[in-house]
MIVO-391616 format. One record per atom (N, C-alpha, C): residue number from 0; residue in one letter; atom name; z, x, y. Coordinates in Angstrom, 1 decimal, padded with zeros to 4 digits. Example, Ala and Ser with C-alpha at 12.3 -4.5 7.8 and 13.67 -1.06 7.14 Angstrom:
BEGIN
<site 0,A,N,<007.8,013.2,-005.7>>,
<site 0,A,CA,<007.8,012.3,-004.5>>,
<site 0,A,C,<007.8,013.2,-003.3>>,
<site 1,S,N,<007.1,012.8,-002.2>>,
<site 1,S,CA,<007.1,013.7,-001.1>>,
<site 1,S,C,<007.9,012.9,000.0>>,
This chain:
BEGIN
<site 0,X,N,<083.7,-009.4,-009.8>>,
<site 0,X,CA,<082.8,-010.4,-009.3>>,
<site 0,X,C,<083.2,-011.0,-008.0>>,
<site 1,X,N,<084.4,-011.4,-007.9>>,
<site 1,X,CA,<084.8,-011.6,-006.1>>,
<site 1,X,C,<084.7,-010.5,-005.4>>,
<site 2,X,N,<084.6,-009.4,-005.4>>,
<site 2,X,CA,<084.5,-008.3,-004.5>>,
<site 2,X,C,<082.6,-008.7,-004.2>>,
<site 3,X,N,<082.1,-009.0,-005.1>>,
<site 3,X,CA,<080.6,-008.9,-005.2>>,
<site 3,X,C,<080.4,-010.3,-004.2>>,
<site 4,X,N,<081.0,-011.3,-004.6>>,
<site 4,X,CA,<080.7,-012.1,-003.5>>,
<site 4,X,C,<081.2,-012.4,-002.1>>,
<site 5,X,N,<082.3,-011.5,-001.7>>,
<site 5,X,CA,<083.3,-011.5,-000.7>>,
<site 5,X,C,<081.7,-011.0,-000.1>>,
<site 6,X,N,<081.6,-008.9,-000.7>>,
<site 6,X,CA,<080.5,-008.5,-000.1>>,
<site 6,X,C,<079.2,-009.1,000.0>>,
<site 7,X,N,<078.7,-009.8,-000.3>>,
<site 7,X,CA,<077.4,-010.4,-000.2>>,
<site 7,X,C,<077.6,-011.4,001.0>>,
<site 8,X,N,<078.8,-012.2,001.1>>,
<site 8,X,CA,<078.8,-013.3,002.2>>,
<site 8,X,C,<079.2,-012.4,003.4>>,
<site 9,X,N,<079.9,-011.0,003.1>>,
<site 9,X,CA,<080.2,-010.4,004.7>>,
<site 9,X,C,<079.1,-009.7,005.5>>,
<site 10,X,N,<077.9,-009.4,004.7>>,
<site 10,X,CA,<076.6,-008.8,004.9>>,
<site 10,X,C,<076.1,-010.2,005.0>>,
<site 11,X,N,<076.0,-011.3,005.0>>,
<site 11,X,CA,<075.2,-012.4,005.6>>,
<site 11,X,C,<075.8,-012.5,006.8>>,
<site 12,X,N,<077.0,-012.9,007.7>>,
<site 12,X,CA,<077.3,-012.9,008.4>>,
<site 12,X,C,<077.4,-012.0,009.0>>,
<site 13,X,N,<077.5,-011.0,008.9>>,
<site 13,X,CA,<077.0,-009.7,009.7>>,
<site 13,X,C,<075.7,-010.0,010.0>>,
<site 14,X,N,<074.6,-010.2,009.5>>,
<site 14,X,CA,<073.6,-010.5,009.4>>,
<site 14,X,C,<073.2,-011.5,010.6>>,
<site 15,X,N,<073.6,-012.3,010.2>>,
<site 15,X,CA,<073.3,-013.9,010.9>>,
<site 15,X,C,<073.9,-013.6,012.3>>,
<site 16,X,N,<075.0,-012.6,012.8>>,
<site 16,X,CA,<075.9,-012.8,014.1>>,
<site 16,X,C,<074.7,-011.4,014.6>>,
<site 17,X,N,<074.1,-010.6,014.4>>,
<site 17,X,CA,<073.5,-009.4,014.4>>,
<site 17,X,C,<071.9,-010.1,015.3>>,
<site 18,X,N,<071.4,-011.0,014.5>>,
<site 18,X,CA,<070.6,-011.8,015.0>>,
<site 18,X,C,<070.4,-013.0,016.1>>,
<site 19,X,N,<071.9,-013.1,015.9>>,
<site 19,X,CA,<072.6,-014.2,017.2>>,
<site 19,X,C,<072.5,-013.2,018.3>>,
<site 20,X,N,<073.7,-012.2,018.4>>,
<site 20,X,CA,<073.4,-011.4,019.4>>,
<site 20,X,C,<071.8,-011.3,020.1>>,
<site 21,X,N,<070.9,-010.7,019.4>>,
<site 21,X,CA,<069.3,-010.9,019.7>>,
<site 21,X,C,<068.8,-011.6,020.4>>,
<site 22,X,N,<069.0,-012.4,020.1>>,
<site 22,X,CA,<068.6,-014.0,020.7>>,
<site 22,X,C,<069.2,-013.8,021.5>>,
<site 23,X,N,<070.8,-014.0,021.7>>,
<site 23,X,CA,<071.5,-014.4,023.3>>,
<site 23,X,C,<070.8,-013.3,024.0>>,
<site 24,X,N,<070.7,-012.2,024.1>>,
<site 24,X,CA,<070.0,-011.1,025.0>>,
<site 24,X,C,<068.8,-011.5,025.1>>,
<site 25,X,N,<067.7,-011.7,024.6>>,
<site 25,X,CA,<066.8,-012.2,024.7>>,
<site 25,X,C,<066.8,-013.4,025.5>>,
<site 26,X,N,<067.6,-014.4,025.2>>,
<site 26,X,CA,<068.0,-015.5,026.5>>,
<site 26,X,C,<068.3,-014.9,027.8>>,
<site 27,X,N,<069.1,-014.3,028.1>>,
<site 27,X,CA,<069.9,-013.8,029.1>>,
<site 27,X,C,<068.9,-012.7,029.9>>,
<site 28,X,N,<068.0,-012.5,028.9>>,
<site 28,X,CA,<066.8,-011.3,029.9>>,
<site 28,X,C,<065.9,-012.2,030.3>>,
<site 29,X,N,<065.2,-013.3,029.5>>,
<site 29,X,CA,<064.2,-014.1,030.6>>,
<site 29,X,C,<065.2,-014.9,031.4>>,
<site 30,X,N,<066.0,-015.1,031.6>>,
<site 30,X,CA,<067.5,-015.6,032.8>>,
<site 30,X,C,<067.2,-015.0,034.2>>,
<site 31,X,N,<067.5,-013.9,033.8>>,
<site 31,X,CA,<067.2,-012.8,035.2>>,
<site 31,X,C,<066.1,-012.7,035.4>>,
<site 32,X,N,<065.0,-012.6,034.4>>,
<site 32,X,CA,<063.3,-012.1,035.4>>,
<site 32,X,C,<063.5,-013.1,036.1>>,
<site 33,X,N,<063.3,-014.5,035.3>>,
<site 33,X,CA,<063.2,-015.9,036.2>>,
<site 33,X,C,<064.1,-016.2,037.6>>,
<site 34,X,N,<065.5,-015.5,037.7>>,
<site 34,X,CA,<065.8,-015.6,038.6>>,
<site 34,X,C,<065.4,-014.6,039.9>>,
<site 35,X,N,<065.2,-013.4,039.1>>,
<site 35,X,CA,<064.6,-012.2,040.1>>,
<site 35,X,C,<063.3,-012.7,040.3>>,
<site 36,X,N,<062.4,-013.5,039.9>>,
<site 36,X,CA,<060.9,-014.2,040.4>>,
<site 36,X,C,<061.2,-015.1,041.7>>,
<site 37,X,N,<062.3,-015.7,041.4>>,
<site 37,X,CA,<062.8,-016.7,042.2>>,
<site 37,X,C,<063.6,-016.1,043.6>>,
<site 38,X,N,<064.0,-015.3,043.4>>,
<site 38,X,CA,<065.2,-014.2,044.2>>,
<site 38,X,C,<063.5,-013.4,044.9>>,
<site 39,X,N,<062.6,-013.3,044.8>>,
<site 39,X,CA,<061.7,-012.7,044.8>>,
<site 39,X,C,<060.7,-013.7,045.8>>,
<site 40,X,N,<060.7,-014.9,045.6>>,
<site 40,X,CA,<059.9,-015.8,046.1>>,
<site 40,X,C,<060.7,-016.0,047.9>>,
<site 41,X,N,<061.7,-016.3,047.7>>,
<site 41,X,CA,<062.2,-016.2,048.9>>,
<site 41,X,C,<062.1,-014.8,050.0>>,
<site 42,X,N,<062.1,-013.6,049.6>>,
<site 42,X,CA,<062.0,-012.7,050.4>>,
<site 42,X,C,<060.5,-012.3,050.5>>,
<site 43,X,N,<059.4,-013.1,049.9>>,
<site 43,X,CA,<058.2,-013.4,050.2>>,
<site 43,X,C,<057.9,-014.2,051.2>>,
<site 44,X,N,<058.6,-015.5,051.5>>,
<site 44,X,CA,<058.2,-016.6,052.4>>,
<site 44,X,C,<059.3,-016.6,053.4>>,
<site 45,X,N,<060.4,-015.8,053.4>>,
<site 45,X,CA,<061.2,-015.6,054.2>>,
<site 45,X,C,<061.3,-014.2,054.9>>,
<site 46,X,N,<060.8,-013.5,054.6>>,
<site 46,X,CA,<061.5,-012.1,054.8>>,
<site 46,X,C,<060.7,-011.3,055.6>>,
<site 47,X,N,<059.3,-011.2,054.7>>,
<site 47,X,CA,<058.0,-010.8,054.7>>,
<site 47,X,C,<057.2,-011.2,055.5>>,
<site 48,X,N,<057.3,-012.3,056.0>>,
<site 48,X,CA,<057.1,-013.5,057.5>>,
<site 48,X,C,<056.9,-012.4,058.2>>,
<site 49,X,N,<058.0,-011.6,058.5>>,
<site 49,X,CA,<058.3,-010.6,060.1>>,
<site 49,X,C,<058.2,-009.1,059.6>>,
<site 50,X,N,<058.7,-009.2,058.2>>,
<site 50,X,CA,<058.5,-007.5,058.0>>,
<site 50,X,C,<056.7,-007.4,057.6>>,
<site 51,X,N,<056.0,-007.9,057.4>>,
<site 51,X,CA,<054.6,-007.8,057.4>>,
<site 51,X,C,<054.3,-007.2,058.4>>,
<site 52,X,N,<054.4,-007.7,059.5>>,
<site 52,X,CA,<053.5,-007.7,060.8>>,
<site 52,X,C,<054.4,-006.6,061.8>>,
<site 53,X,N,<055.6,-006.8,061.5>>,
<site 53,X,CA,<056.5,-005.8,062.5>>,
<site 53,X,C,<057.2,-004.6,061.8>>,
<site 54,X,N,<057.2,-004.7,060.7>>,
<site 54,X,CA,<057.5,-003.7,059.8>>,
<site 54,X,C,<057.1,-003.4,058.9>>,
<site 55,X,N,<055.8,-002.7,059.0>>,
<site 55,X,CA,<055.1,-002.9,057.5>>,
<site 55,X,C,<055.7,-001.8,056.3>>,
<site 56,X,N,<056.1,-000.6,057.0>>,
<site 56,X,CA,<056.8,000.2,055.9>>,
<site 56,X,C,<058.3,-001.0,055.0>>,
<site 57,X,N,<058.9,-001.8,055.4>>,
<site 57,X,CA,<059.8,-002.8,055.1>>,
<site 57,X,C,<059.4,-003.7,054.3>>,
<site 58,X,N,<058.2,-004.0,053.6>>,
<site 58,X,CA,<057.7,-005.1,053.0>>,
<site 58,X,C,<058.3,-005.1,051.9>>,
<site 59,X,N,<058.9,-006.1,051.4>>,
<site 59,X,CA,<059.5,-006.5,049.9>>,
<site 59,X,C,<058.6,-006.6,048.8>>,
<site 60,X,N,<058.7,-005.8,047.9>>,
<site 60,X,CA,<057.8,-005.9,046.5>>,
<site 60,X,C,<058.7,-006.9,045.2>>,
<site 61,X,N,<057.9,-007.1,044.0>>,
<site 61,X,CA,<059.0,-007.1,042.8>>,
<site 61,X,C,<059.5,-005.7,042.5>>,
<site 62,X,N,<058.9,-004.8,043.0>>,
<site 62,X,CA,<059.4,-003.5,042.3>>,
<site 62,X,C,<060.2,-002.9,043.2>>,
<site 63,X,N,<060.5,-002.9,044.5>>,
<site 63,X,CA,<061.8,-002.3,045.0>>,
<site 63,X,C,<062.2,-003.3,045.8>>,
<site 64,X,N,<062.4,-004.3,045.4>>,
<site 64,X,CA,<063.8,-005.5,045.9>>,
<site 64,X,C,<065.0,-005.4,045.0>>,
<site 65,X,N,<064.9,-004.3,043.5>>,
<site 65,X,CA,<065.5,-004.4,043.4>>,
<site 65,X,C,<067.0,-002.6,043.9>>,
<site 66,X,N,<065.8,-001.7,044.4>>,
<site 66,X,CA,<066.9,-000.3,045.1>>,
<site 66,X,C,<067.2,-001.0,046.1>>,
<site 67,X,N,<066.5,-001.9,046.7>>,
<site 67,X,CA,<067.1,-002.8,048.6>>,
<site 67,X,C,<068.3,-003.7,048.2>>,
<site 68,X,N,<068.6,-004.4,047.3>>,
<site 68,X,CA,<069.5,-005.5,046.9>>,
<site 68,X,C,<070.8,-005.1,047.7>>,
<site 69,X,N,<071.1,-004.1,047.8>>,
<site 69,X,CA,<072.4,-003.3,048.9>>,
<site 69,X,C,<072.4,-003.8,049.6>>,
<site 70,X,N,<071.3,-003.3,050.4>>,
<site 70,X,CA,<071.0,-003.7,051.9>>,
<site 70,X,C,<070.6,-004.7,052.1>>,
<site 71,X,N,<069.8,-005.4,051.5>>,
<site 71,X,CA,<069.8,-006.8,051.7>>,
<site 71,X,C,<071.0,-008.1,052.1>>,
<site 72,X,N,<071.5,-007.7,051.0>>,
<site 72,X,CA,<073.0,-008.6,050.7>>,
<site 72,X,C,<073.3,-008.2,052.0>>,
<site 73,X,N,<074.1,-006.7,052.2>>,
<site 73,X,CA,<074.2,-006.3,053.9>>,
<site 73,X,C,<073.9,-006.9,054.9>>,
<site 74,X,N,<072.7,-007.0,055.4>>,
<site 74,X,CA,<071.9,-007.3,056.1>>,
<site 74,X,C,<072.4,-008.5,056.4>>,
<site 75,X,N,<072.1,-009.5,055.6>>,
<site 75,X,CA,<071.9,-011.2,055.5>>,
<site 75,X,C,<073.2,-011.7,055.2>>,
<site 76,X,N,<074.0,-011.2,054.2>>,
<site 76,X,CA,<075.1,-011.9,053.8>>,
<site 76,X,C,<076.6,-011.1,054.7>>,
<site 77,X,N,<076.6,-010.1,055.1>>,
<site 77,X,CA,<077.7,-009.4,055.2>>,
<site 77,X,C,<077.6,-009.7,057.1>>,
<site 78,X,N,<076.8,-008.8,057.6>>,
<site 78,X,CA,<076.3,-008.4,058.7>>,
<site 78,X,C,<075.8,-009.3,059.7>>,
<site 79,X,N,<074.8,-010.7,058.9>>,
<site 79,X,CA,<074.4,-011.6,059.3>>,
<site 79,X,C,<072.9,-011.4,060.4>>,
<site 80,X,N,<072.8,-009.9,060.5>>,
<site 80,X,CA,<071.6,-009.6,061.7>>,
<site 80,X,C,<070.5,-010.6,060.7>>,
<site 81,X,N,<070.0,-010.4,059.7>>,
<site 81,X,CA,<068.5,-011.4,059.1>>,
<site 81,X,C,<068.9,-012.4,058.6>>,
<site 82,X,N,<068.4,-013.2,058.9>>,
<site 82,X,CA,<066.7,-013.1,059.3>>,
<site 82,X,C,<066.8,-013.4,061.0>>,
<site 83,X,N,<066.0,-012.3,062.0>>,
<site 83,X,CA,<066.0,-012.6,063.3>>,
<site 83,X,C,<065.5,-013.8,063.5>>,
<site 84,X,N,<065.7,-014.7,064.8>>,
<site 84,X,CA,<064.7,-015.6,065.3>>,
<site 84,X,C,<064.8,-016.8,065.0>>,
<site 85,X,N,<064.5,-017.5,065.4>>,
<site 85,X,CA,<064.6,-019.4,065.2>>,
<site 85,X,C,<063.7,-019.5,064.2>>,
<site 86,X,N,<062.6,-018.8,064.2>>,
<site 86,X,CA,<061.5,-019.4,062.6>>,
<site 86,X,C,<061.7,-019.5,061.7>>,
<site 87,X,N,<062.4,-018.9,060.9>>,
<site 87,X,CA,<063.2,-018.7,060.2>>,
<site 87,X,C,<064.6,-019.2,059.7>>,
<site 88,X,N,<065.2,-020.2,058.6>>,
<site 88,X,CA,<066.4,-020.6,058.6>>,
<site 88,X,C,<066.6,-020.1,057.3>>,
């Protein structure tokens, strides 16, 4: 009979932490869209300003901002060349 209830409470908790996991992932994936929307909004009103008009093969989408994220970072954070120009801060 203790084996029966040992096993019945280690299959709840298995159970219960099996479904926690779920949820935290499920947290942690709308985390990132929301941030990649947001990470997204900026290289729309920032980026796209100049690659529009002067670069149109360069335009930032949601769907390949994320193969550019390299070069981006590069660009802006390492390198410092972007964003060209005073209109831009």
């Amino acid at each position: 009979m203790k084996y029966l209830i040992f096993f019945v409470l280690a299959s709840l908790v298995s159970s219960l932490s099996t479904n926690l996991t779920k949820l935290e992932l499920q947290n942690i994936d709308e985390q990132q869209t929301s941030l990649k929307q947001k990470a997204f909004i900026v290289l729309k009103k920032k980026c796209n300003t100049c690659h529009a008009t002067k670069r149109r093969v360069d335009i930032f989408t949601i769907s390949n901002m994320d193969s550019l994220k390299f070069e981006i970072n590069n660009q802006v954070f390492i390198k410092r060349k972007m964003p060209k120009g005073k209109k831009i801060n």
